[in-house]
MIDOSE-1310 file (N, C-alpha, C; in nm, 2 decimals, decimal comma, always signed):
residues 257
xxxx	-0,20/-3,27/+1,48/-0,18/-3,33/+1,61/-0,04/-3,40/+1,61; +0,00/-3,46/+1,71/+0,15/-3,45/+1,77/+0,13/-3,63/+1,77; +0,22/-3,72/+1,81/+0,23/-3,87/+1,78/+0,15/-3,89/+1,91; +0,18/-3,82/+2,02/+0,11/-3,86/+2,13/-0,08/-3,76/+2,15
xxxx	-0,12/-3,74/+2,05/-0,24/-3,69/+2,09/-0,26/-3,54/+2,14; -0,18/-3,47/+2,14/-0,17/-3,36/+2,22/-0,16/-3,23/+2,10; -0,18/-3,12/+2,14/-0,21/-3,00/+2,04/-0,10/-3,00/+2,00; -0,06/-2,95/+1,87/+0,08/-2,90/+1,85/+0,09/-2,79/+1,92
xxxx	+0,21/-2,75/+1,98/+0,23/-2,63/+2,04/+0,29/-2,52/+1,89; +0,32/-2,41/+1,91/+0,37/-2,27/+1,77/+0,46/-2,36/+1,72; +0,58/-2,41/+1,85/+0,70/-2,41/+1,79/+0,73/-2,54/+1,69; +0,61/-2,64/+1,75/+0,60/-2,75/+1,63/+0,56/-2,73/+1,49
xxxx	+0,44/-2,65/+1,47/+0,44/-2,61/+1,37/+0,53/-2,54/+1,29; +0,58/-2,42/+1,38/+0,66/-2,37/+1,29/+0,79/-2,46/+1,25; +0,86/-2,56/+1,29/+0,93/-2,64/+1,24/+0,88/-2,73/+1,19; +0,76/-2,76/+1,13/+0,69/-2,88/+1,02/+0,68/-2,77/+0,94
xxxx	+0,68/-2,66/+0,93/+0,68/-2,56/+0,81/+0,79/-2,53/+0,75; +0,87/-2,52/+0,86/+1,03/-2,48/+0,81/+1,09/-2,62/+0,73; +1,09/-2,67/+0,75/+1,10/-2,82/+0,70/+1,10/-2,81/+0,56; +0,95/-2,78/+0,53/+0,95/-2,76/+0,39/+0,93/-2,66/+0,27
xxxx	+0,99/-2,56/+0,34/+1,03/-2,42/+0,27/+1,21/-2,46/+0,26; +1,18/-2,39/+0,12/+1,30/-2,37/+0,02/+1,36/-2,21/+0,02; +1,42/-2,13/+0,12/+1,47/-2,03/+0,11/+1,59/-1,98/+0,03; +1,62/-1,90/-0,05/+1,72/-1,97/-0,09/+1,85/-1,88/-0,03
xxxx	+1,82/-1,79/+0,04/+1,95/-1,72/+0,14/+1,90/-1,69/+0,30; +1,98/-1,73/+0,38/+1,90/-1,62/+0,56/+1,86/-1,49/+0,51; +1,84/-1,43/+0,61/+1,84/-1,31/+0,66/+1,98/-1,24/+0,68; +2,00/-1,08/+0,63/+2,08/-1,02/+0,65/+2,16/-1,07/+0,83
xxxx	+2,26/-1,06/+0,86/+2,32/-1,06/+0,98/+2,27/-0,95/+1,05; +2,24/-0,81/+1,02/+2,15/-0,72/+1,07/+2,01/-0,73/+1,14; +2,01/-0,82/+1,00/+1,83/-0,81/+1,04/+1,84/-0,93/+1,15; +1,89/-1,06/+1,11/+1,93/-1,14/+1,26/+1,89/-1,10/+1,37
xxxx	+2,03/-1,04/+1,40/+2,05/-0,92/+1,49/+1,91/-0,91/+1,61; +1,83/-0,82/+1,46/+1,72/-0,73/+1,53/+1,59/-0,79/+1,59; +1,59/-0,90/+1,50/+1,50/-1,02/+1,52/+1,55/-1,08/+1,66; +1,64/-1,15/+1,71/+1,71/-1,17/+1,85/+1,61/-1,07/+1,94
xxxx	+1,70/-0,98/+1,94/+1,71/-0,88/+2,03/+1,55/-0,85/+2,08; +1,46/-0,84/+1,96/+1,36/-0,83/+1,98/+1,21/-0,96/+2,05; +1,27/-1,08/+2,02/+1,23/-1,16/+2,07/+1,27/-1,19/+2,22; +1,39/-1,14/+2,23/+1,44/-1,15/+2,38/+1,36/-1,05/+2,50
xxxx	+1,34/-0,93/+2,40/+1,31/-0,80/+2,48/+1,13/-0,88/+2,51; +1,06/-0,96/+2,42/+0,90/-0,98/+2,46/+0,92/-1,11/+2,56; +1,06/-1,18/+2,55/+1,02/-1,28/+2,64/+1,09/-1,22/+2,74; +1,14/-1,16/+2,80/+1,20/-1,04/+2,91/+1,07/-1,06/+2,97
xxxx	+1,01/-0,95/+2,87/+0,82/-0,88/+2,96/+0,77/-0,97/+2,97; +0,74/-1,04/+2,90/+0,60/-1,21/+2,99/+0,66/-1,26/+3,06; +0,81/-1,30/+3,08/+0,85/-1,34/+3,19/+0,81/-1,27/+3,32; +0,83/-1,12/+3,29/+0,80/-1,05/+3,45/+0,69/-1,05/+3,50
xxxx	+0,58/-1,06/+3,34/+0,41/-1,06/+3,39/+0,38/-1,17/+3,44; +0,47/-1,26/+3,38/+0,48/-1,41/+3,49/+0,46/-1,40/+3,63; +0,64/-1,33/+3,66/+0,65/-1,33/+3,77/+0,57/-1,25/+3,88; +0,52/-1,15/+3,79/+0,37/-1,06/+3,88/+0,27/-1,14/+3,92
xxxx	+0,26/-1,18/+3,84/+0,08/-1,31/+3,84/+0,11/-1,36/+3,97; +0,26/-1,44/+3,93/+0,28/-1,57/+4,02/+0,27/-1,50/+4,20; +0,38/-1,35/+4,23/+0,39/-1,30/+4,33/+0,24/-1,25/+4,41; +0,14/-1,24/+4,29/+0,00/-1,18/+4,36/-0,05/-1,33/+4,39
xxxx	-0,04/-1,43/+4,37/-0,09/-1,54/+4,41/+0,04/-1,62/+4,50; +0,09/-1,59/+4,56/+0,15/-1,64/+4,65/+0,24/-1,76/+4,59; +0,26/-1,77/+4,45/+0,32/-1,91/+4,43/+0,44/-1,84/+4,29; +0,52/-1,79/+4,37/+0,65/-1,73/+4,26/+0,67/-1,87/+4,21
xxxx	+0,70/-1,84/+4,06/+0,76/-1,90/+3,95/+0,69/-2,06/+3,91; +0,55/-2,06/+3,99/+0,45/-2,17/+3,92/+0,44/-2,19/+3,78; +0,41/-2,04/+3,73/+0,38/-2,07/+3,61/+0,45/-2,04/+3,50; +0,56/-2,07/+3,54/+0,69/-2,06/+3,47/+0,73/-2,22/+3,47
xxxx	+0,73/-2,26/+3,55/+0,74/-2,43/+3,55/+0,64/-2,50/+3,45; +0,52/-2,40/+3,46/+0,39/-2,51/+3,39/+0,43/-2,49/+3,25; +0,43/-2,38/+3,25/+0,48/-2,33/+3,07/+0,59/-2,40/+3,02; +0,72/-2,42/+3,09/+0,85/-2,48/+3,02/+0,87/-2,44/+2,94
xxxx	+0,90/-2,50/+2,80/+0,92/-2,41/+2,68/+0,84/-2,34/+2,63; +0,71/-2,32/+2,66/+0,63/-2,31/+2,52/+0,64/-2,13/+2,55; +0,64/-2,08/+2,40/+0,61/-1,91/+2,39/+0,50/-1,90/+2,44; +0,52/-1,76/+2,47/+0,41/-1,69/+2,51/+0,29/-1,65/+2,38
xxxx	+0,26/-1,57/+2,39/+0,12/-1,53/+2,24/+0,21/-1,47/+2,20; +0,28/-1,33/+2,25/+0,35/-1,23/+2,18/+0,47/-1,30/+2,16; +0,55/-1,37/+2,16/+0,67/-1,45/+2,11/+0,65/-1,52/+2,03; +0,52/-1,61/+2,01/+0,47/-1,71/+1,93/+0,48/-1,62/+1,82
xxxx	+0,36/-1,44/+1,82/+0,33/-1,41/+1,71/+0,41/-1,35/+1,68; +0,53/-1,28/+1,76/+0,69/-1,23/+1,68/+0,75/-1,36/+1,61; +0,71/-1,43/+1,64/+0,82/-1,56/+1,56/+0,70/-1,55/+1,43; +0,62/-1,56/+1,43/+0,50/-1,59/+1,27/+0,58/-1,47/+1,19
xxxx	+0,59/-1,35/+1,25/+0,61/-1,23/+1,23/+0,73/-1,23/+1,13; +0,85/-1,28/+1,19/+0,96/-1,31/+1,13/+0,96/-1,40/+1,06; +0,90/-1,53/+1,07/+0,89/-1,62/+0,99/+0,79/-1,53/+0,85; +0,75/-1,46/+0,82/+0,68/-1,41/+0,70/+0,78/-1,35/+0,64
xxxx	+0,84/-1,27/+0,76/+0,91/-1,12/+0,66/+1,00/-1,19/+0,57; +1,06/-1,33/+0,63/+1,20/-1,39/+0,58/+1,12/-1,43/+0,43; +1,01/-1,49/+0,43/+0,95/-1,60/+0,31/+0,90/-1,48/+0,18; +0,83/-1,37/+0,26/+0,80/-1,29/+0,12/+0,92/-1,17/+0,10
xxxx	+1,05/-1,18/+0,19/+1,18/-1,10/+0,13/+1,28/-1,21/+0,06; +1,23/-1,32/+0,11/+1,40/-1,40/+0,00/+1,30/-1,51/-0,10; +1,18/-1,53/-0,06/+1,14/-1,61/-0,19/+1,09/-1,56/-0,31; +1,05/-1,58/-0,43/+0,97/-1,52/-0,52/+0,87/-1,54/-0,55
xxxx	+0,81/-1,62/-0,51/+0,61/-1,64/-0,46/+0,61/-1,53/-0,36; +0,68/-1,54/-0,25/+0,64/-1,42/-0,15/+0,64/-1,28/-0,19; +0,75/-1,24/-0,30/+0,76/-1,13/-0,35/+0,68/-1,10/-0,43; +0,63/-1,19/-0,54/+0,47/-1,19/-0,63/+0,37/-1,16/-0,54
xxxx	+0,39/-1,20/-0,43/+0,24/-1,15/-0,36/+0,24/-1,05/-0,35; +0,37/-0,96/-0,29/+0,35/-0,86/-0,22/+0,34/-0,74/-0,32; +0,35/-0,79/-0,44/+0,40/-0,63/-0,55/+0,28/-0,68/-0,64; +0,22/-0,77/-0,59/+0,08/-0,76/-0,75/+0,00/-0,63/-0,75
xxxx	+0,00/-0,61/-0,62/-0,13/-0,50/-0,60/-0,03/-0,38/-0,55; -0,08/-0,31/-0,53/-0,01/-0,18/-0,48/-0,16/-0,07/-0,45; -0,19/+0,03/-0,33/-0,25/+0,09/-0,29/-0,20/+0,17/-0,23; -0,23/+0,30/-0,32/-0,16/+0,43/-0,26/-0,23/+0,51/-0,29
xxxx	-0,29/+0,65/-0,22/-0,32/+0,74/-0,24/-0,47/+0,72/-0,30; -0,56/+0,66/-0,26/-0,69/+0,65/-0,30/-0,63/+0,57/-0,50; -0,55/+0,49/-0,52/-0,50/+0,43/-0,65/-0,48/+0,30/-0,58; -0,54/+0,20/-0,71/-0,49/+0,02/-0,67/-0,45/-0,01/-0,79
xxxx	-0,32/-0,02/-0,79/-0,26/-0,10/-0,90/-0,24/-0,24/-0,92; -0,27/-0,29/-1,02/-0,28/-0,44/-1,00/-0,15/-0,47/-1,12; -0,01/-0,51/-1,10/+0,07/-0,58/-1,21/+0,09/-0,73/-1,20; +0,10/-0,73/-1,34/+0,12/-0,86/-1,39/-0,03/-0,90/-1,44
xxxx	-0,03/-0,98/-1,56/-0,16/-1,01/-1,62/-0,27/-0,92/-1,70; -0,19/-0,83/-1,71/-0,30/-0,71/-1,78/-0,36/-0,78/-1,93; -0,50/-0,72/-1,96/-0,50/-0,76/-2,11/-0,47/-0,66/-2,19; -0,56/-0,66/-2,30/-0,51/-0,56/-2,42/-0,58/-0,42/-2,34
xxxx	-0,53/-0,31/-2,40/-0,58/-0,18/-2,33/-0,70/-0,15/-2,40; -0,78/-0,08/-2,32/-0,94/+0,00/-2,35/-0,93/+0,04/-2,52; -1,01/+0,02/-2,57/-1,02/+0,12/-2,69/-1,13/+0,16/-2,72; -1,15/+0,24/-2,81/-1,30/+0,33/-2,86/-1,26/+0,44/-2,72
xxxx	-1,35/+0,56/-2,75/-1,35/+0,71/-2,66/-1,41/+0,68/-2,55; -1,28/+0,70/-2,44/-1,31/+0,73/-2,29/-1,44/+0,82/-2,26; -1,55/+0,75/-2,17/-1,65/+0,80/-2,14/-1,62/+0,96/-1,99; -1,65/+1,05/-1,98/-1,67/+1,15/-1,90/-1,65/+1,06/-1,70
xxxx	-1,59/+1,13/-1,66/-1,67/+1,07/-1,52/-1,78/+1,11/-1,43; -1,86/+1,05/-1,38/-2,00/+1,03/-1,36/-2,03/+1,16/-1,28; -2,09/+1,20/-1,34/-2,17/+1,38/-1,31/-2,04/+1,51/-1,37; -1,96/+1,45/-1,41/-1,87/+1,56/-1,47/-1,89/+1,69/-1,52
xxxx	-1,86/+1,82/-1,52/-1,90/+1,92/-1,55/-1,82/+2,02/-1,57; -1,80/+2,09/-1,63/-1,74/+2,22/-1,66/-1,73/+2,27/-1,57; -1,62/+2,36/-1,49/-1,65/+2,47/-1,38/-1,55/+2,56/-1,40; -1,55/+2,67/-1,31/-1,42/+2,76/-1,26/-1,37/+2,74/-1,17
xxxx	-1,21/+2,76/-1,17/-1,12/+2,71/-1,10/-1,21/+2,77/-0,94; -1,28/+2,86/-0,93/-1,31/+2,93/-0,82/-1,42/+2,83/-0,72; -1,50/+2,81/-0,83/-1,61/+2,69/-0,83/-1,55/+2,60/-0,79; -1,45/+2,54/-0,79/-1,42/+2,40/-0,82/-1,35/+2,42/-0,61
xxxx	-1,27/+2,48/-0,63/-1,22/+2,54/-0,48/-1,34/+2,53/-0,40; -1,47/+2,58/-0,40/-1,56/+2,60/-0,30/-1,61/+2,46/-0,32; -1,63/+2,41/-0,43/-1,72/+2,25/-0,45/-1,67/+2,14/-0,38; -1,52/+2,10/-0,41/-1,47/+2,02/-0,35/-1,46/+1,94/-0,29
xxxx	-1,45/+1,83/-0,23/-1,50/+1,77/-0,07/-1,30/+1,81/+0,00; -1,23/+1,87/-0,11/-1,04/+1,85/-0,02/-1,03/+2,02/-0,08; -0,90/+2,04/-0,02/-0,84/+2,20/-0,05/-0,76/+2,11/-0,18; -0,81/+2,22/-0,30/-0,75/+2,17/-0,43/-0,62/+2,30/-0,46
xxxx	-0,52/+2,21/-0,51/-0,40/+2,30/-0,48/-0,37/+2,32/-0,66; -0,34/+2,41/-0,67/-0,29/+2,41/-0,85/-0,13/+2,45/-0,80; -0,03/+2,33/-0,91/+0,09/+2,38/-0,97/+0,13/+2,49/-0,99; +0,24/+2,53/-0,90/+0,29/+2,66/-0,96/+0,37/+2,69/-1,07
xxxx	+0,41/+2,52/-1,12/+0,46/+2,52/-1,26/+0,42/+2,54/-1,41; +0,24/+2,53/-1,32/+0,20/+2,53/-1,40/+0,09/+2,66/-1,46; +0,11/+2,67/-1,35/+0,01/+2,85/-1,35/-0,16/+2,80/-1,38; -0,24/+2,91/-1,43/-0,37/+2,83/-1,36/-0,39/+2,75/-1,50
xxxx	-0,48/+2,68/-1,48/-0,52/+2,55/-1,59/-0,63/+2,57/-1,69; -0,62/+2,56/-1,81/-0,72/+2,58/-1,89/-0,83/+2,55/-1,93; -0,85/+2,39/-1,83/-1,02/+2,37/-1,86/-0,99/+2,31/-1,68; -1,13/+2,31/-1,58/-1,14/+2,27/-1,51/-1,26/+2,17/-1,49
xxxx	-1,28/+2,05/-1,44/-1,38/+1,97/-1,46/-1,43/+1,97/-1,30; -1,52/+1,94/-1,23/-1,57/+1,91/-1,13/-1,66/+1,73/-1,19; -1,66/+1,64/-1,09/-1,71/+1,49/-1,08/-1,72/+1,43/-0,97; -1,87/+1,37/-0,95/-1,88/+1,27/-0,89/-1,89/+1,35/-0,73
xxxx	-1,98/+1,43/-0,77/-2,03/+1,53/-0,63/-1,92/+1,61/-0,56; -1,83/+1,64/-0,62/-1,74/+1,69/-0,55/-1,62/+1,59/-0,53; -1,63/+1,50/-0,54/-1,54/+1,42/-0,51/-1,38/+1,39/-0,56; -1,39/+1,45/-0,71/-1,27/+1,44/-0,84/-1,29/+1,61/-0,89
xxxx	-1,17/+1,65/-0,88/-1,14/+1,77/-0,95/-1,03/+1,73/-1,05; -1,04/+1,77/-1,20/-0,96/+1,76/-1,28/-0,94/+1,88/-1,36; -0,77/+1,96/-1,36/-0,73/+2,03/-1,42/-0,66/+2,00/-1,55; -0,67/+2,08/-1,66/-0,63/+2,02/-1,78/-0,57/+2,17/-1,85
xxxx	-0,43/+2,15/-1,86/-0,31/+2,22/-1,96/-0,32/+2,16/-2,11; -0,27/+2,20/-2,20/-0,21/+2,14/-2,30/-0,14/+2,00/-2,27; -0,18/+1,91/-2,34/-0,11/+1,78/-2,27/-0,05/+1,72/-2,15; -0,11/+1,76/-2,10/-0,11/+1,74/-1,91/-0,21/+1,75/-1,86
xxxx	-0,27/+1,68/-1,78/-0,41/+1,62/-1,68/-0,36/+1,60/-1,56; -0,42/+1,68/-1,45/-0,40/+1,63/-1,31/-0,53/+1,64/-1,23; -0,55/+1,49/-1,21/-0,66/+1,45/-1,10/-0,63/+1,49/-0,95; -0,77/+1,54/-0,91/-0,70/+1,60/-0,75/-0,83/+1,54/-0,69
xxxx	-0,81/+1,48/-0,64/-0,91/+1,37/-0,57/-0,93/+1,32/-0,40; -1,04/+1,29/-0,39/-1,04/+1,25/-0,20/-1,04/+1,10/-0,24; -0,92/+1,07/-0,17/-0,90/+0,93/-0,24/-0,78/+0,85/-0,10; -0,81/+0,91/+0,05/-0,74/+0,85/+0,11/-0,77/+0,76/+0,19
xxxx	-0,92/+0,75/+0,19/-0,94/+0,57/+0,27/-0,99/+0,48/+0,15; -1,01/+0,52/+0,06/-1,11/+0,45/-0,06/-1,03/+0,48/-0,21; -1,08/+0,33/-0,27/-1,00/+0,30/-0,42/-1,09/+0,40/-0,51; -1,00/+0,50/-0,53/-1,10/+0,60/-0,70/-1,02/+0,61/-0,84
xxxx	-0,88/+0,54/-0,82/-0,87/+0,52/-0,98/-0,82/+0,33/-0,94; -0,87/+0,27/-1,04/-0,76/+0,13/-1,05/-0,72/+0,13/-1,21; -0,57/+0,10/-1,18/-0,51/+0,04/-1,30/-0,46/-0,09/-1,28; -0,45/-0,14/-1,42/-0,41/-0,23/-1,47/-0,25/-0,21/-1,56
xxxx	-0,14/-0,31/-1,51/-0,04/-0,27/-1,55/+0,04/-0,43/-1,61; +0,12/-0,42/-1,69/+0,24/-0,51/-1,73/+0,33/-0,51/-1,62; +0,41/-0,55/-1,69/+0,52/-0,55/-1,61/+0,61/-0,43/-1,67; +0,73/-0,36/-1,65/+0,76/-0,32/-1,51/+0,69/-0,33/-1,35
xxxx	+0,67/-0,34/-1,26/+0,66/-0,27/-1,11/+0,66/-0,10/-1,15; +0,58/+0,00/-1,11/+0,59/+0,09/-1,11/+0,71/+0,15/-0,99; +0,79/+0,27/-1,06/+0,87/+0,34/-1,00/+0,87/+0,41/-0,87; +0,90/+0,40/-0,77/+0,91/+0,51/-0,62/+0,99/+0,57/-0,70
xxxx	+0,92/+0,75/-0,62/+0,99/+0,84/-0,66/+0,97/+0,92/-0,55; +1,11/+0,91/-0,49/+1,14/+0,95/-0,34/+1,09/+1,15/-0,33; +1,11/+1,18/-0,41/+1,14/+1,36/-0,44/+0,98/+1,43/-0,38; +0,91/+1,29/-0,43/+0,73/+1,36/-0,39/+0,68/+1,20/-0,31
xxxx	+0,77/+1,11/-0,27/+0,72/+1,03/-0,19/+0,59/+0,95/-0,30; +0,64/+0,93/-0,39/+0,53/+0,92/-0,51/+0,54/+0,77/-0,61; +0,48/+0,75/-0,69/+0,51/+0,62/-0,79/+0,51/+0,66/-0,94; +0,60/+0,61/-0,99/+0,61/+0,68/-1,15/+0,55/+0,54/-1,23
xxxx	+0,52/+0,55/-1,37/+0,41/+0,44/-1,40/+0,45/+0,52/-1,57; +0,58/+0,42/-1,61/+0,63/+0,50/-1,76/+0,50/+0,41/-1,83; +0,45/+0,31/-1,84/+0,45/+0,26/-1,98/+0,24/+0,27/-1,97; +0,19/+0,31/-2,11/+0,04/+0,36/-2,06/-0,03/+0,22/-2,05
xxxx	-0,10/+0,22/-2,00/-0,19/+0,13/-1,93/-0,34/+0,17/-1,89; -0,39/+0,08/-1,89/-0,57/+0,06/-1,88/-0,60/+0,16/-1,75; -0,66/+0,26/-1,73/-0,66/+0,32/-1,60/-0,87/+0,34/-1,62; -0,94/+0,30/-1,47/-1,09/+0,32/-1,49/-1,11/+0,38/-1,36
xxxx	-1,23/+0,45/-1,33/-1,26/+0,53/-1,21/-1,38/+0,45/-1,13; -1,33/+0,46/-1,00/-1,42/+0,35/-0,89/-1,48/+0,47/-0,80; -1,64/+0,52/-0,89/-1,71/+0,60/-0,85/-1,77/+0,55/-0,69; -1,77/+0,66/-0,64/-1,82/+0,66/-0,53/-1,93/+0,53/-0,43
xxxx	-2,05/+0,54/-0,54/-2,15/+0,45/-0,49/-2,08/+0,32/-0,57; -1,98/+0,28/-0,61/-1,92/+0,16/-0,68/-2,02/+0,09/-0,73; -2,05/+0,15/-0,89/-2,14/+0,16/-1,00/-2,01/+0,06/-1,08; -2,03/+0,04/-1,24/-1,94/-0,02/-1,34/-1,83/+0,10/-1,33
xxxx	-1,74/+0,05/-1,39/-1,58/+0,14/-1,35/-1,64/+0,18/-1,54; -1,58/+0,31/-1,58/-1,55/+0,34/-1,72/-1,37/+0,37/-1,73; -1,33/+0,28/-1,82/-1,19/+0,26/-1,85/-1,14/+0,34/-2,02; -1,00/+0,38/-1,98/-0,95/+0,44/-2,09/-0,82/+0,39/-2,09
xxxx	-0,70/+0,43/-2,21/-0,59/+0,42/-2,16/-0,49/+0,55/-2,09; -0,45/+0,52/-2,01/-0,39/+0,65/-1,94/-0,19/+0,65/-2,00; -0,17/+0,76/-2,01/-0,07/+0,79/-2,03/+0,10/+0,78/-1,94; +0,17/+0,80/-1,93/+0,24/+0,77/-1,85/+0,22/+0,91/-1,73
xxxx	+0,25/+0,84/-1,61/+0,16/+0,87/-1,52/+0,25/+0,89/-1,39; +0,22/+0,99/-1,27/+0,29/+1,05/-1,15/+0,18/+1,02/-1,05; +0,19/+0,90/-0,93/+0,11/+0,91/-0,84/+0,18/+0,97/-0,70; +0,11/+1,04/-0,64/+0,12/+1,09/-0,48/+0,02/+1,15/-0,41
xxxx	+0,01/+1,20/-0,32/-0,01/+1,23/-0,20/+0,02/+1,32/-0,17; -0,07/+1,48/-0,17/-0,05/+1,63/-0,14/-0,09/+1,66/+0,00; -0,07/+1,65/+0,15/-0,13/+1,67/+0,25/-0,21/+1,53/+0,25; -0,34/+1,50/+0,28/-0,48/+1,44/+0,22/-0,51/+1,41/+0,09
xxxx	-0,46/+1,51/+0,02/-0,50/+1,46/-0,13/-0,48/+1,39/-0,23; -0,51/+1,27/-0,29/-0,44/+1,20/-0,39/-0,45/+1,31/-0,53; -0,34/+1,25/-0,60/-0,28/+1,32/-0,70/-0,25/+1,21/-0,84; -0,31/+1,22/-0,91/-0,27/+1,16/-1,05/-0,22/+1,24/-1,14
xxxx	-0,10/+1,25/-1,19/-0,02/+1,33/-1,30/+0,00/+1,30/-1,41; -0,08/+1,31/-1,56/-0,03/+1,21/-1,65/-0,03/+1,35/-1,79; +0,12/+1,26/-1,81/+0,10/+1,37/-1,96/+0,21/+1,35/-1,98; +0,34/+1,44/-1,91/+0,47/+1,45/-1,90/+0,59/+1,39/-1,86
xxxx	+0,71/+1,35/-1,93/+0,81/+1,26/-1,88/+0,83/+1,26/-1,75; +0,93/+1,19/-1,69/+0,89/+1,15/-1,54/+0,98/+1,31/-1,46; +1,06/+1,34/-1,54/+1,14/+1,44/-1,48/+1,08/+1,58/-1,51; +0,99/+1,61/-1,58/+0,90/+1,68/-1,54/+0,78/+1,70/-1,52
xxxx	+0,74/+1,52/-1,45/+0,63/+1,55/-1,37/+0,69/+1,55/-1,24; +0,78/+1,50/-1,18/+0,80/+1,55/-1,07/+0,86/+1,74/-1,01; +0,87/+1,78/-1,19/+0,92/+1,91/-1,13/+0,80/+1,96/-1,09; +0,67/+1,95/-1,20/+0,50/+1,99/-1,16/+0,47/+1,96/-1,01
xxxx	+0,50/+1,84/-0,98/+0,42/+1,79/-0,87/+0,50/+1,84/-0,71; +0,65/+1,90/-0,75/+0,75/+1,92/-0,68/+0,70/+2,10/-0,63; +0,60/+2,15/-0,76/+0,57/+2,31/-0,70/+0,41/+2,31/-0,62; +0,39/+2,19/-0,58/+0,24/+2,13/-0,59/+0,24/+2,23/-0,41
x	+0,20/+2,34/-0,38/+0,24/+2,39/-0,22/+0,09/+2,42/-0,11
């Protein structure tokens, strides 16, 4: 509340907040810019929806008087809006937030704080089975696509009702999974931040790390350590690539058609 009893209005708040934030650079002169422009363009439109209200009620520019300064909802919440982007792009609490976790592709990566990695033998995942690549195509709950780099694969697994198809080369594993509204692998990572890899729209993940599977009916996860590792997104399909340096798992995942 305000000295005289009265609500705080956005813009009070957001200046008792600015107050006490430590930024340590603006915003690009661009980004300025866009921020302006764009705040101008939402108070433009409530202005006019103003001036509609006010013209169907016979009293032009009443409630433009009543208002005075105060923003509108959409100006208020463009201002919160830019007030964030600025706190989690130039501070480093905001940037810790924003990179602890990462979700992509039916995958949640969690960096920073990892413990020691899994040991003793990775357990199977839940209903796992031997199949043929032919089998595995009809079982599926997604269109499972095989590598053309890789030609067809030498053991095929079916899991977890159809849900996880896994093909297996000589030291290369690729999970082909329905994994686009819902978490089915989580890792655990150190630091680095895992790599974008623009070529497959993808995340590269050099160093091995704790990786466990978030079965379906979200049962206990069974964890192993995973190797260095190629995440993306085939059409619908999540895609885990682990075995091969980064430059040729993107060639693998690059014939992925």
């Amino acid at each position: 509340m305000s000295d005289d009893n009265r609500p705080e209005s956005i813009e009070e708040r957001l200046r008792a907040l600015g107050a006490d934030l430590t930024v340590p650079a603006p915003p690009p002169a661009d980004v300025a810019r866009a921020v302006r422009a764009r705040l101008e363009d939402e108070g433009a439109e409530d202005e006019g929806a103003e001036d509609e209200r006010a013209r169907r009620l016979g009293r032009r520019g009443l409630g433009r008087r009543r208002l005075g300064r105060r923003p509108s909802p959409r100006v208020a919440a463009a201002s919160v809006a830019v007030l964030l982007a600025v706190l989690l792009g130039a501070t480093p609490q905001g940037r810790a937030a924003v990179v602890s976790v990462l979700r992509f592709a039916g995958v949640e990566i969690h960096v920073g704080g990892a413990g020691p990695l899994p040991t003793g033998v990775p357990s199977p995942l839940p209903g796992e089975r031997r199949v043929t690549l032919e089998e595995a195509r009809r079982t599926a709950r997604f269109p499972l696509a095989v590598p053309s780099a890789l030609g067809e694969p030498a053991d095929v697994r079916l899991a977890d009702g159809g849900r996880v198809v896994t093909l297996l080369w000589p030291g290369v594993r690729l999970d082909e999974f329905d994994g686009t509204l819902s978490v089915v692998w989580h890792k655990e990572l150190g630091e680095p931040f895992p790599e974008q890899v623009d070529a497959v729209r993808g995340w590269w993940i050099q160093q091995p790390h704790g990786v466990s599977y978030v079965p379906f009916g979200g049962a206990p996860r069974e964890e192993r350590v995973a190797a260095p590792t190629l995440v993306w997104q085939h059409r619908l399909v999540g895609m885990r690539l682990e075995g091969p340096d980064r430059a040729e798992a993107v060639r693998i995942a690059s014939s992925v058609r």
